[in-house]
KEGUMAR-713493 format. One record per residue: residue number from 1; residue in three letters; x, y, z of N, C-alpha, C in turn. Coordinates in steps of 0.2 Angstrom, whole numbers, plus 2048, in hexadecimal, padded with zeros to 3 digits. Each point is the difference from the previous one (the first is absolute). Layout:
node i: NUM aa: ALA nc1: X nc2: Y nc3: Z cac1: X cac2: Y cac3: Z cc1: X cc2: Y cc3: Z
...
***
This chain:
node i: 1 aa: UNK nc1: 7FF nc2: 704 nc3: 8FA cac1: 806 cac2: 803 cac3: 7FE cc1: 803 cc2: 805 cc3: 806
node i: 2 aa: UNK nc1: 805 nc2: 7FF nc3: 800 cac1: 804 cac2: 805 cac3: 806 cc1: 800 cc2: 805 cc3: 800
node i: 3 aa: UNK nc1: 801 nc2: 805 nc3: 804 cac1: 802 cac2: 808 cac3: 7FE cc1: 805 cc2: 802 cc3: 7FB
node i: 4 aa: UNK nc1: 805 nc2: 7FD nc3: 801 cac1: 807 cac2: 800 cac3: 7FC cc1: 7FC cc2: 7FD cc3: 7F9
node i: 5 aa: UNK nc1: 800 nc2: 7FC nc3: 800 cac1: 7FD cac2: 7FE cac3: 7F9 cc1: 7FC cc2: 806 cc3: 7FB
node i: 6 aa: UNK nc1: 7FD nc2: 803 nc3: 805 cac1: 7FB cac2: 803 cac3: 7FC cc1: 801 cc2: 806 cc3: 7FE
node i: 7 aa: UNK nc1: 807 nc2: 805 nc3: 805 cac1: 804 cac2: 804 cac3: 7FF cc1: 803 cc2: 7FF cc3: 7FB
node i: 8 aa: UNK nc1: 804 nc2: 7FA nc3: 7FF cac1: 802 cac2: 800 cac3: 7F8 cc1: 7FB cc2: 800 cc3: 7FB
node i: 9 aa: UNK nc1: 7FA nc2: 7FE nc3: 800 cac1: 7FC cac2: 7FF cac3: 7FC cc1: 7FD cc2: 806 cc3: 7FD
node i: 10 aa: UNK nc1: 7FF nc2: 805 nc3: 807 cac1: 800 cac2: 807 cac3: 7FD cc1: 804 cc2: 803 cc3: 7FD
node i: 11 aa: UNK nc1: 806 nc2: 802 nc3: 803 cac1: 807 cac2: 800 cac3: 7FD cc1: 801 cc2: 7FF cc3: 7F6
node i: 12 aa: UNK nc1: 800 nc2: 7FB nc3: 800 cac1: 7FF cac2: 7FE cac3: 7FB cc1: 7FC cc2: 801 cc3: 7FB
node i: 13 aa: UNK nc1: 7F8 nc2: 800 nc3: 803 cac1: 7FC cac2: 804 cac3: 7FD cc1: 800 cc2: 806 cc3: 7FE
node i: 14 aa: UNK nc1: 803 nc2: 805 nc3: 806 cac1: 801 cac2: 807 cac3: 800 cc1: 806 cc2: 801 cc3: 7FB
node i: 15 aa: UNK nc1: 804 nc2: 7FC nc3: 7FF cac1: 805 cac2: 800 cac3: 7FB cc1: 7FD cc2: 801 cc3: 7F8
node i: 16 aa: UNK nc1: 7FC nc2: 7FA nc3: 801 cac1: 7FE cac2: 7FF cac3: 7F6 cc1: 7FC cc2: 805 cc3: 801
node i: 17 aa: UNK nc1: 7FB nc2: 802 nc3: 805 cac1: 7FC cac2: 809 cac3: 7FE cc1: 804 cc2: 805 cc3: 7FF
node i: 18 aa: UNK nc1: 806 nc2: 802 nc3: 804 cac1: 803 cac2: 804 cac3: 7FD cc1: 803 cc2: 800 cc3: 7FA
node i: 19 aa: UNK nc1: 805 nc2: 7FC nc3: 7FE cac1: 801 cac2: 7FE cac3: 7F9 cc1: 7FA cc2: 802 cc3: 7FB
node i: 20 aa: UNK nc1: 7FA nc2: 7FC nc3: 800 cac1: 7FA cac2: 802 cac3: 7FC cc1: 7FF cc2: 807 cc3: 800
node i: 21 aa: UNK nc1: 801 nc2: 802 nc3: 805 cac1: 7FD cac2: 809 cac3: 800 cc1: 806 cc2: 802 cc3: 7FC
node i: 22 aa: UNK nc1: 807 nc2: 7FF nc3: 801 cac1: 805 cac2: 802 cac3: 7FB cc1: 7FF cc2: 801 cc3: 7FA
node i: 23 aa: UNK nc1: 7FD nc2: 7F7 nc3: 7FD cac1: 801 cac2: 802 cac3: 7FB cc1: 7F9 cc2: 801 cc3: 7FC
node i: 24 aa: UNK nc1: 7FA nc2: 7FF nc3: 804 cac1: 7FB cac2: 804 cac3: 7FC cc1: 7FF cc2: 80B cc3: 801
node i: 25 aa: UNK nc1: 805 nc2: 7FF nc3: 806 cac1: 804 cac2: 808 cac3: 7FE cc1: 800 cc2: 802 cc3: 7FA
node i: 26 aa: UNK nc1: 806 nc2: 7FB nc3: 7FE cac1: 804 cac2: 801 cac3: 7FB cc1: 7FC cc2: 803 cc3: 7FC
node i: 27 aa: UNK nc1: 7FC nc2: 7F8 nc3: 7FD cac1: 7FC cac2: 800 cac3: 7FA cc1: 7FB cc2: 806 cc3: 800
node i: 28 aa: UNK nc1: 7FE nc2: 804 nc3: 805 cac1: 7FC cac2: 806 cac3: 800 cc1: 802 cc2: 804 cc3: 7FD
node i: 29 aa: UNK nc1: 808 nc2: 802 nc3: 803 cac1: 803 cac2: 803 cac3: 800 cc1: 803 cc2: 801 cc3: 7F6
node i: 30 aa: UNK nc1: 801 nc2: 7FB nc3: 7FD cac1: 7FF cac2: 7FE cac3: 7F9 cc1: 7FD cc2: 801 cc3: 7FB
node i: 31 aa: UNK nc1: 7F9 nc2: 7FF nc3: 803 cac1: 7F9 cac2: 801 cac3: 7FB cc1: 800 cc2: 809 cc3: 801
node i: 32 aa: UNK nc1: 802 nc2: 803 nc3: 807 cac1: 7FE cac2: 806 cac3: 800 cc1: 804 cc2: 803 cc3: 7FA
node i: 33 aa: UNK nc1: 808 nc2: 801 nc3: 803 cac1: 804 cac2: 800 cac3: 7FA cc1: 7FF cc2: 800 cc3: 7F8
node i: 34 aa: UNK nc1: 7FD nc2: 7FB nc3: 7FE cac1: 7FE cac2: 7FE cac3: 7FA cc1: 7F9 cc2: 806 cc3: 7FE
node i: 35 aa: UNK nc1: 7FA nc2: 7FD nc3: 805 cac1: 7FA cac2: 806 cac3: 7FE cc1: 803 cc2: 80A cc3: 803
node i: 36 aa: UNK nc1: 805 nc2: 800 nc3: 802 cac1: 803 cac2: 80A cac3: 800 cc1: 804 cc2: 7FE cc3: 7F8
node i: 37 aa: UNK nc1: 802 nc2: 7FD nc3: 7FF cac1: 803 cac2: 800 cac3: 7F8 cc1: 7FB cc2: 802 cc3: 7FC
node i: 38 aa: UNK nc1: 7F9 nc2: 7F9 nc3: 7FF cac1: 7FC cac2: 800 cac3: 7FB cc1: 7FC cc2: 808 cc3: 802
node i: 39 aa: UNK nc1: 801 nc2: 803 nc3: 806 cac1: 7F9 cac2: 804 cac3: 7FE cc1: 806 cc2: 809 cc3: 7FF
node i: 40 aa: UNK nc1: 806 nc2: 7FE nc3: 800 cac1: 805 cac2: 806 cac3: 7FF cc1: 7FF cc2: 7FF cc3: 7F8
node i: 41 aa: UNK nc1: 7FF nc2: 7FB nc3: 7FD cac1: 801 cac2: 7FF cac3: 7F8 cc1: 7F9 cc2: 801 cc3: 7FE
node i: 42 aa: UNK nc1: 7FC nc2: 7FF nc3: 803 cac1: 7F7 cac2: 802 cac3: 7FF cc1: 801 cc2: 809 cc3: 800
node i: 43 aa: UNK nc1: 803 nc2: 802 nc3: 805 cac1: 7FE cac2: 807 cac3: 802 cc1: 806 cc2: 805 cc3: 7F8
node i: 44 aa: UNK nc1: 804 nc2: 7FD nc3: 7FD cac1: 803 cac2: 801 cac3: 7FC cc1: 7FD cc2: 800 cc3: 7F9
node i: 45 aa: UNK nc1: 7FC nc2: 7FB nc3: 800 cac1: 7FF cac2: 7FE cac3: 7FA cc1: 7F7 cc2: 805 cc3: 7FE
node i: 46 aa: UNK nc1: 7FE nc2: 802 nc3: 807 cac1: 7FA cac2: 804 cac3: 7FE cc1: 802 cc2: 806 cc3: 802
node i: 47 aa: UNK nc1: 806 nc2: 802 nc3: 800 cac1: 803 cac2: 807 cac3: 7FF cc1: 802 cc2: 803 cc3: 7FA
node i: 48 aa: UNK nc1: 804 nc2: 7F8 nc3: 7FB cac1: 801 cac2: 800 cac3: 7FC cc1: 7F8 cc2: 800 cc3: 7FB
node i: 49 aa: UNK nc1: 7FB nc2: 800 nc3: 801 cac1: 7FA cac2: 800 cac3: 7FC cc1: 7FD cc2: 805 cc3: 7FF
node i: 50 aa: UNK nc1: 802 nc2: 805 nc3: 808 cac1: 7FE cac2: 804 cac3: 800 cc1: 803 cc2: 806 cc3: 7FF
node i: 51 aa: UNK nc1: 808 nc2: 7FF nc3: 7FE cac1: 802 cac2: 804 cac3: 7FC cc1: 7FE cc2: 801 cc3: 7F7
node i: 52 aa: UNK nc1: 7FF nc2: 7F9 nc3: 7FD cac1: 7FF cac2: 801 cac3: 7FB cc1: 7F8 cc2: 802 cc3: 7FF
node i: 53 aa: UNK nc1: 7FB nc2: 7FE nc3: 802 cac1: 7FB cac2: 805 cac3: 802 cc1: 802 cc2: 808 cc3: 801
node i: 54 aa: UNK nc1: 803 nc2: 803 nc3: 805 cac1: 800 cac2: 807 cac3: 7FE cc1: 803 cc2: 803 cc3: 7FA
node i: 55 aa: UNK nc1: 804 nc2: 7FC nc3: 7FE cac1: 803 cac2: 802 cac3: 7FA cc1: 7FB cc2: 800 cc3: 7FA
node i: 56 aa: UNK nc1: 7FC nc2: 7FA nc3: 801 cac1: 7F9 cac2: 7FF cac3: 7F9 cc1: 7FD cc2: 808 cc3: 801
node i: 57 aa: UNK nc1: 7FE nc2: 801 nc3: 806 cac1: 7FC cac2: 804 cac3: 802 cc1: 802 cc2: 809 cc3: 7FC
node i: 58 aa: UNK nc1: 808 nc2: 801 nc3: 804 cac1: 802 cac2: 804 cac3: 7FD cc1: 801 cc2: 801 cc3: 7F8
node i: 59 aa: UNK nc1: 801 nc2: 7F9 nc3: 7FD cac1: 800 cac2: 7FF cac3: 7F8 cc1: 7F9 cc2: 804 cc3: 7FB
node i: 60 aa: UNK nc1: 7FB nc2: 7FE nc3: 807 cac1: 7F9 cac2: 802 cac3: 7FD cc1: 7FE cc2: 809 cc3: 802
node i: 61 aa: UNK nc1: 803 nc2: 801 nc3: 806 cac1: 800 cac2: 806 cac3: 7FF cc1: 805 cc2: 805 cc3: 7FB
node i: 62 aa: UNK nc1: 806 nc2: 7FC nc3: 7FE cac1: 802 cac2: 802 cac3: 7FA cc1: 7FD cc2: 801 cc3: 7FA
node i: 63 aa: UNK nc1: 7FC nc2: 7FB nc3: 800 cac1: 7FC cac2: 7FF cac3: 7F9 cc1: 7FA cc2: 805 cc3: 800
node i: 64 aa: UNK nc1: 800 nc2: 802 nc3: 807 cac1: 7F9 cac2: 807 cac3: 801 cc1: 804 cc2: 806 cc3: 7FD
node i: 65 aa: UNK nc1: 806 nc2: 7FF nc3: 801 cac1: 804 cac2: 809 cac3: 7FF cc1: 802 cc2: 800 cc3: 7F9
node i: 66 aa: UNK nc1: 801 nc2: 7FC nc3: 7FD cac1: 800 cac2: 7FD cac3: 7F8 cc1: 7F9 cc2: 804 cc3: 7FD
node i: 67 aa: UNK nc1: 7FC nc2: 7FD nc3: 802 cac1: 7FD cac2: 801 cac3: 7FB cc1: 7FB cc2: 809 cc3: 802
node i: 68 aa: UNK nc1: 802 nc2: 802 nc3: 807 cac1: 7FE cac2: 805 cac3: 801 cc1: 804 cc2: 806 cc3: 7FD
node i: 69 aa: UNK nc1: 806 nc2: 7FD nc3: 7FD cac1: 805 cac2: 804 cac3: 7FC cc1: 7FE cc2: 801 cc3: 7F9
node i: 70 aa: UNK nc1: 7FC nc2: 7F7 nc3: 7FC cac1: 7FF cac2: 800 cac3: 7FC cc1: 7FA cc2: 806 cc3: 7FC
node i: 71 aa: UNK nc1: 7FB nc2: 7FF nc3: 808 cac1: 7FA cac2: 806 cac3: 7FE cc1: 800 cc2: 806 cc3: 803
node i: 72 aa: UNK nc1: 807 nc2: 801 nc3: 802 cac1: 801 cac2: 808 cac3: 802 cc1: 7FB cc2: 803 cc3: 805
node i: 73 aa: UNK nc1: 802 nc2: 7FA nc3: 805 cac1: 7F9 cac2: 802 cac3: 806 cc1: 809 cc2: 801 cc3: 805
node i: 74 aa: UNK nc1: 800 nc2: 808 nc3: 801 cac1: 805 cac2: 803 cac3: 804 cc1: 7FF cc2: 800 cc3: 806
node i: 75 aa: UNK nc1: 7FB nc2: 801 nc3: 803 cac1: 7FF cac2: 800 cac3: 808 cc1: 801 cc2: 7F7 cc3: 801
node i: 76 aa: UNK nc1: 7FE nc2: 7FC nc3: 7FD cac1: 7FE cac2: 7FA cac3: 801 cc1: 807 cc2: 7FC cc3: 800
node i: 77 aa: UNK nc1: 803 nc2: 802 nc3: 7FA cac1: 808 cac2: 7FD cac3: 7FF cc1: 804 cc2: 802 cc3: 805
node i: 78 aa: UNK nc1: 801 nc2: 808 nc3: 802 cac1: 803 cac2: 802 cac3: 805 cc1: 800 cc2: 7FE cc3: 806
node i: 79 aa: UNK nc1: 7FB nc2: 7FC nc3: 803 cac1: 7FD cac2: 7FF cac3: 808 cc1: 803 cc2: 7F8 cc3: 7FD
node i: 80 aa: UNK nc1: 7FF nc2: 7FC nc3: 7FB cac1: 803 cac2: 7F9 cac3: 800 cc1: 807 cc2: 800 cc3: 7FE
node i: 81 aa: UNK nc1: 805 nc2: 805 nc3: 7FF cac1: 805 cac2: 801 cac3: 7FE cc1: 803 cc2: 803 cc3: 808
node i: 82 aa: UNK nc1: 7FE nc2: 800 nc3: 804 cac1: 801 cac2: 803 cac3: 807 cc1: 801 cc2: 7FB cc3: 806
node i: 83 aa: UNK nc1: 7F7 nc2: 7FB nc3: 7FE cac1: 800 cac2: 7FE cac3: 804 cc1: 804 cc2: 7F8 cc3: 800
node i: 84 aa: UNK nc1: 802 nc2: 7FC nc3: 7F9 cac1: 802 cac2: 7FC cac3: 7FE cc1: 808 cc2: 801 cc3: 802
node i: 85 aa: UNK nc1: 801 nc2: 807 nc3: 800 cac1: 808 cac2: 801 cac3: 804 cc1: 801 cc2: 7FD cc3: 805
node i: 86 aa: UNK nc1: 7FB nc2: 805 nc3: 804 cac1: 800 cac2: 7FF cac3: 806 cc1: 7FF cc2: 7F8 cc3: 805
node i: 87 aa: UNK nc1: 7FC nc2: 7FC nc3: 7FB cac1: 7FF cac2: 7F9 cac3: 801 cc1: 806 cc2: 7FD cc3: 7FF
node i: 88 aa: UNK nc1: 805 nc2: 800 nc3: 7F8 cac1: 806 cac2: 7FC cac3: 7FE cc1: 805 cc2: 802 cc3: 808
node i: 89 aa: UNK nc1: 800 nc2: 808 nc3: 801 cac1: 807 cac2: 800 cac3: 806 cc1: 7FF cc2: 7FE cc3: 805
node i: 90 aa: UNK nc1: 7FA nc2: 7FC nc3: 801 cac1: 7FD cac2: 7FC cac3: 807 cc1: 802 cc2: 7FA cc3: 7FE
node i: 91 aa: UNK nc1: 7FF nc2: 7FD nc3: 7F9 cac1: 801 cac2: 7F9 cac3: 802 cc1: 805 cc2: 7FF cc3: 7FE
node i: 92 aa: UNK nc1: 804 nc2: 804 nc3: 7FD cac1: 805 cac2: 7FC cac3: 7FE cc1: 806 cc2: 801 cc3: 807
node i: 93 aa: UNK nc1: 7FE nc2: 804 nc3: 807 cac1: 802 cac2: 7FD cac3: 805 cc1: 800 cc2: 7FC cc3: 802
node i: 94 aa: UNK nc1: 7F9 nc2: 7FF nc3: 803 cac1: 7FC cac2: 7FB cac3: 803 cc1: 803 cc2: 7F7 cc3: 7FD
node i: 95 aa: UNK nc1: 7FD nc2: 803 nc3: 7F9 cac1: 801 cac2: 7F9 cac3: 7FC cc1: 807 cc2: 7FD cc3: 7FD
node i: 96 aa: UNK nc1: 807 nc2: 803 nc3: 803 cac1: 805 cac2: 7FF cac3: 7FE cc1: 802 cc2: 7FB cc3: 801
node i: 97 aa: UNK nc1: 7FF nc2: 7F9 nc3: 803 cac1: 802 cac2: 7FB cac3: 801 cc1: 7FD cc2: 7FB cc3: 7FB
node i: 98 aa: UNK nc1: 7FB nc2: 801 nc3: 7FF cac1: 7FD cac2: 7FF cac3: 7F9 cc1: 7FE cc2: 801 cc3: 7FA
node i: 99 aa: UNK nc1: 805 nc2: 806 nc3: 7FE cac1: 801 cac2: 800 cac3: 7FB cc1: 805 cc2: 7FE cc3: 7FA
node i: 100 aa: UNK nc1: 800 nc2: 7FF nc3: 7FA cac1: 805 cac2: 7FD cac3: 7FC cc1: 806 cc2: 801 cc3: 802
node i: 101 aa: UNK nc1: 806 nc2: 7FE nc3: 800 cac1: 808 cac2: 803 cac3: 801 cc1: 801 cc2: 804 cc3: 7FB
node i: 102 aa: UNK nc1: 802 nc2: 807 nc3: 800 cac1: 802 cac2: 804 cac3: 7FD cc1: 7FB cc2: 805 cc3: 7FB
node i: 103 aa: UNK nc1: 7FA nc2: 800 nc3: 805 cac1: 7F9 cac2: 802 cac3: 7FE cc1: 800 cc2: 808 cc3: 802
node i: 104 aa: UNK nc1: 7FF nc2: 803 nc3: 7FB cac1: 802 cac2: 80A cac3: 804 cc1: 7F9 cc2: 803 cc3: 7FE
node i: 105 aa: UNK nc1: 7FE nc2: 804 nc3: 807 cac1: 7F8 cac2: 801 cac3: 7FD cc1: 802 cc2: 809 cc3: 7FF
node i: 106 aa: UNK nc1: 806 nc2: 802 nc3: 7FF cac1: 803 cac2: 807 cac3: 800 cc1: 7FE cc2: 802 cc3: 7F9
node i: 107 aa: UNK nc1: 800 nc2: 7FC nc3: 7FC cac1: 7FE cac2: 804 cac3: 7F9 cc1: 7F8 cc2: 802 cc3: 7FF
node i: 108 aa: UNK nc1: 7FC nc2: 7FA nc3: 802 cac1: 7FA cac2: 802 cac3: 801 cc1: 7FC cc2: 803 cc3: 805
node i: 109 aa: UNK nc1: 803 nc2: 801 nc3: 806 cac1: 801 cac2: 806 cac3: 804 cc1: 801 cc2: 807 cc3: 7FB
node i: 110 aa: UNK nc1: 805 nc2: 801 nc3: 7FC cac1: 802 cac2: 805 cac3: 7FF cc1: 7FB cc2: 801 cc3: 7FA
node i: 111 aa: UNK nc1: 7FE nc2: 7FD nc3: 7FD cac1: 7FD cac2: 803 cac3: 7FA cc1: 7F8 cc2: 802 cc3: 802
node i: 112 aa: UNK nc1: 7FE nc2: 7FC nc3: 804 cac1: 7F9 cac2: 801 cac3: 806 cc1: 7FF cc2: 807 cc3: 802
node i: 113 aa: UNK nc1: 806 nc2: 803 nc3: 802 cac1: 801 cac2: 806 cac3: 802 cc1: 800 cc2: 807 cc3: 7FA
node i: 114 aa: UNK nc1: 805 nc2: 7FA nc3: 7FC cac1: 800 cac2: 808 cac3: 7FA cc1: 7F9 cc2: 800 cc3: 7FD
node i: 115 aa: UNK nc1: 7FB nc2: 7F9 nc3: 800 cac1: 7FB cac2: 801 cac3: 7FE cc1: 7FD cc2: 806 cc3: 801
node i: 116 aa: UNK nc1: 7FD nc2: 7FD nc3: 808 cac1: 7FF cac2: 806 cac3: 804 cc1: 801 cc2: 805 cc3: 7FE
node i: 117 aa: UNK nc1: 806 nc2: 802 nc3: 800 cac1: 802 cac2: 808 cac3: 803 cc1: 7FE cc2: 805 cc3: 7F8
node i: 118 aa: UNK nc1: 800 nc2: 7FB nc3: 7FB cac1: 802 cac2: 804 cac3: 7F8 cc1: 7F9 cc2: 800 cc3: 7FF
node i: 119 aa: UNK nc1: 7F9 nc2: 7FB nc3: 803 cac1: 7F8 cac2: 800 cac3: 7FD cc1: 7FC cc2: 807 cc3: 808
node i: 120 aa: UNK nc1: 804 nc2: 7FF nc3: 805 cac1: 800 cac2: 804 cac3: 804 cc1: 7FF cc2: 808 cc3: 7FE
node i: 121 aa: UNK nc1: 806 nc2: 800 nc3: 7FE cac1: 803 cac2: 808 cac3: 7FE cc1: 7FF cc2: 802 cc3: 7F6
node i: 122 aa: UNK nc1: 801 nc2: 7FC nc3: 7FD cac1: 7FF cac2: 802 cac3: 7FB cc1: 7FC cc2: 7FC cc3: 7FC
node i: 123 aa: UNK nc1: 7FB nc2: 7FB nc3: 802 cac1: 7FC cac2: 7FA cac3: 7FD cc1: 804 cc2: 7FE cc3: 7FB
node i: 124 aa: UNK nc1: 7F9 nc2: 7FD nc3: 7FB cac1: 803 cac2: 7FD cac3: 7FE cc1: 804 cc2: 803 cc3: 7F7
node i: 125 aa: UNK nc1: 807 nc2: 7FC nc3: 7FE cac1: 804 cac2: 803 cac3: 7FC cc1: 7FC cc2: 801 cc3: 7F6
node i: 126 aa: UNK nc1: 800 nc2: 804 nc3: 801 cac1: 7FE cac2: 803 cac3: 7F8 cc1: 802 cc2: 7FD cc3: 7FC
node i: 127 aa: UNK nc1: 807 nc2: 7FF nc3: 7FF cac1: 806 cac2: 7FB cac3: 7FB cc1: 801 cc2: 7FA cc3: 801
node i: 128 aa: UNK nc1: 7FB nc2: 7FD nc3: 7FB cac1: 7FF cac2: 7F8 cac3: 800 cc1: 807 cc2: 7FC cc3: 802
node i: 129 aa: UNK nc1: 805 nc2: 804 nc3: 7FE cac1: 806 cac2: 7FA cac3: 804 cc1: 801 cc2: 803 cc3: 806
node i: 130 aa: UNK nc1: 7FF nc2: 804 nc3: 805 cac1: 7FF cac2: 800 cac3: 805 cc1: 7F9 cc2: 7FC cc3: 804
node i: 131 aa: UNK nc1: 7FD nc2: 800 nc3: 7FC cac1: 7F8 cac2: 7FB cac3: 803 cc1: 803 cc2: 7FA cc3: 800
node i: 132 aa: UNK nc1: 802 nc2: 7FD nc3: 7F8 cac1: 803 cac2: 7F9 cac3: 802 cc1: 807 cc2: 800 cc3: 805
node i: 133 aa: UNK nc1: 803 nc2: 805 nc3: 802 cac1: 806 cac2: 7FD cac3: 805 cc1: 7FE cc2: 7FE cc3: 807
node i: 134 aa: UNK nc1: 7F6 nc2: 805 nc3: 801 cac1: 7FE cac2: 800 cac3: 805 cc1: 7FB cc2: 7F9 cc3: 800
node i: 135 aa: UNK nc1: 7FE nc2: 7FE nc3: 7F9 cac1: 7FD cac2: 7F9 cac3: 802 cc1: 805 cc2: 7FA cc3: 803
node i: 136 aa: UNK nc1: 806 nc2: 802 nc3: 7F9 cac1: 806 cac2: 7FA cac3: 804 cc1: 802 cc2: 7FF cc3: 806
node i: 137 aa: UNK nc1: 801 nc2: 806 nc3: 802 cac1: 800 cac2: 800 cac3: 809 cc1: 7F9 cc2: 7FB cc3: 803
node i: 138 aa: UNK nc1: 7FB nc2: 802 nc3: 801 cac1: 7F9 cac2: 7FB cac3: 801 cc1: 804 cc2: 7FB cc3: 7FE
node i: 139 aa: UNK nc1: 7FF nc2: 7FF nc3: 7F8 cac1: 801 cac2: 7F7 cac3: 800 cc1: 806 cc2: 7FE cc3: 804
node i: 140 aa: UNK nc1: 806 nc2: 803 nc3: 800 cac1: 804 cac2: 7FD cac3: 804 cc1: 7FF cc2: 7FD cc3: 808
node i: 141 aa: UNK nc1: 7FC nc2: 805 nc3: 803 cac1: 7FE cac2: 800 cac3: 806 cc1: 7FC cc2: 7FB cc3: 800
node i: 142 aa: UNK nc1: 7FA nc2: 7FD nc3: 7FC cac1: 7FC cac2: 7FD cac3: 802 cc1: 802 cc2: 7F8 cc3: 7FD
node i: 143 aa: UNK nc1: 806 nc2: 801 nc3: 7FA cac1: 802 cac2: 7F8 cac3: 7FE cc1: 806 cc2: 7FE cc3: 807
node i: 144 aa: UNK nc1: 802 nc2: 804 nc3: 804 cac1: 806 cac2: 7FE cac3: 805 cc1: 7FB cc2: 7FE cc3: 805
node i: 145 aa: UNK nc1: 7FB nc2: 803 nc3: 803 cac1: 7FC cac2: 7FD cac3: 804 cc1: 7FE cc2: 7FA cc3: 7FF
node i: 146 aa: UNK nc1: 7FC nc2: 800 nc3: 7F9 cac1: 7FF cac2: 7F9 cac3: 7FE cc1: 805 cc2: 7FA cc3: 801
node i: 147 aa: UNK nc1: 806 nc2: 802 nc3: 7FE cac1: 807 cac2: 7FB cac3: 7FD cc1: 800 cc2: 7FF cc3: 80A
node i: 148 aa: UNK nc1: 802 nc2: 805 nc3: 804 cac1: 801 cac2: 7FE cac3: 806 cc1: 7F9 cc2: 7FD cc3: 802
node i: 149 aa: UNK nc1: 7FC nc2: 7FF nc3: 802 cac1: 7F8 cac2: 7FC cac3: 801 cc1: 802 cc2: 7F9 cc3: 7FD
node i: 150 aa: UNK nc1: 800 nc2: 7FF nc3: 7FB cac1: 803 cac2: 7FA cac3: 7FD cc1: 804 cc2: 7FC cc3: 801
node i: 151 aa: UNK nc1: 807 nc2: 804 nc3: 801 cac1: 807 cac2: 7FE cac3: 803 cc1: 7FF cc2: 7FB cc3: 808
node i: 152 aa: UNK nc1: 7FC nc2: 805 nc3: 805 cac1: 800 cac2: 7FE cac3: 805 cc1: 7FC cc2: 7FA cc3: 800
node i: 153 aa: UNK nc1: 7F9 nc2: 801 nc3: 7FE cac1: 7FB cac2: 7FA cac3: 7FF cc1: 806 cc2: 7FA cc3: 7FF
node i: 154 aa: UNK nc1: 803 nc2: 7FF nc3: 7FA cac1: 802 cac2: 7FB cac3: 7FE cc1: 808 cc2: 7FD cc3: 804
node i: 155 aa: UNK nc1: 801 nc2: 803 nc3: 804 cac1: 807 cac2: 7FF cac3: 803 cc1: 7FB cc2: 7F8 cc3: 804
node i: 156 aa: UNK nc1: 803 nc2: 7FB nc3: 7FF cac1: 800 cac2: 7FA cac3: 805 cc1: 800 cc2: 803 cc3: 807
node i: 157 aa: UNK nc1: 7FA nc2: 7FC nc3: 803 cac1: 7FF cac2: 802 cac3: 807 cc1: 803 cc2: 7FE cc3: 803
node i: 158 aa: UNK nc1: 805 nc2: 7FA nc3: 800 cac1: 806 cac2: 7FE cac3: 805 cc1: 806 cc2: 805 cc3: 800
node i: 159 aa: UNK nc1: 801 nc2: 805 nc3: 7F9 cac1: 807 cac2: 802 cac3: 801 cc1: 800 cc2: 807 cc3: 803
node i: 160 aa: UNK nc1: 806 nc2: 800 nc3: 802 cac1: 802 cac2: 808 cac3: 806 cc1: 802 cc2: 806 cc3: 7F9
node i: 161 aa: UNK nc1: 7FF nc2: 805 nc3: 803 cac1: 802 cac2: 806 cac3: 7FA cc1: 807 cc2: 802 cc3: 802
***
């Protein structure tokens, strides 16, 4: 074989090589594509689990201050009526892309507080309808927790909020 011959031969070679690197480029570049998707939708999906776990979480510290109310245990209800504030205005930053559409944790913020502030300074109320306003409050608190824990768990994992 001549030298000329063999130049084309390379030539020609070096052609389908380059081509082939093209297009298994590509192909790299595709599958990568495809695995940044699946693992953006992996990292959503166990943000979204672990949103509704903190919510379980905080439902159950609900249920602490419920029944701390129940048995008139004042220092006890007070410190979980404080500290379950103090966790709800954390996560419902935090966890705002995850939570239900049109989800306000502002009332159970708010009544967290008046817990507080009314087992704090004046314990607990003497006038059974003031006890029961102060239970409803608890129950609301820890049935919204509940209802959000719930809500999120169940949202299908494919859809955006």
């Amino acid at each position: 074989m001549t030298a000329v011959a063999w130049n084309w031969l390379l030539t020609i070679v070096g052609a389908i090589a380059s081509v082939a690197g093209v297009v298994l480029s590509w192909l790299a570049w595709t599958q990568a594509k495809g695995a940044k998707k699946a693992a953006e939708e992996a990292a959503r999906i166990v943000r979204t689990r672990e949103t509704a776990y903190e919510f379980s979480r905080m439902a159950a510290d609900a249920k602490s201050l419920l029944e701390a109310v129940q048995t008139r245990q004042k220092e006890k209800a007070v410190i979980a009526a404080t500290d379950l504030a103090h966790l709800l205005m954390i996560a419902r930053d935090r966890r705002a892309n995850f939570l239900p559409v049109g989800f306000s944790t502002e009332l159970s913020v708010d009544n967290l507080q008046r817990i507080g502030s009314l087992l704090a300074s004046e314990g607990f109320p003497e006038i059974s309808s003031e006890m029961e306003k102060l239970l409803a409050r608890c129950h609301q608190i820890h049935s919204s927790l509940c209802g959000i824990a719930g809500s999120v768990e169940r949202t299908p994992e494919g859809t955006e909020r």
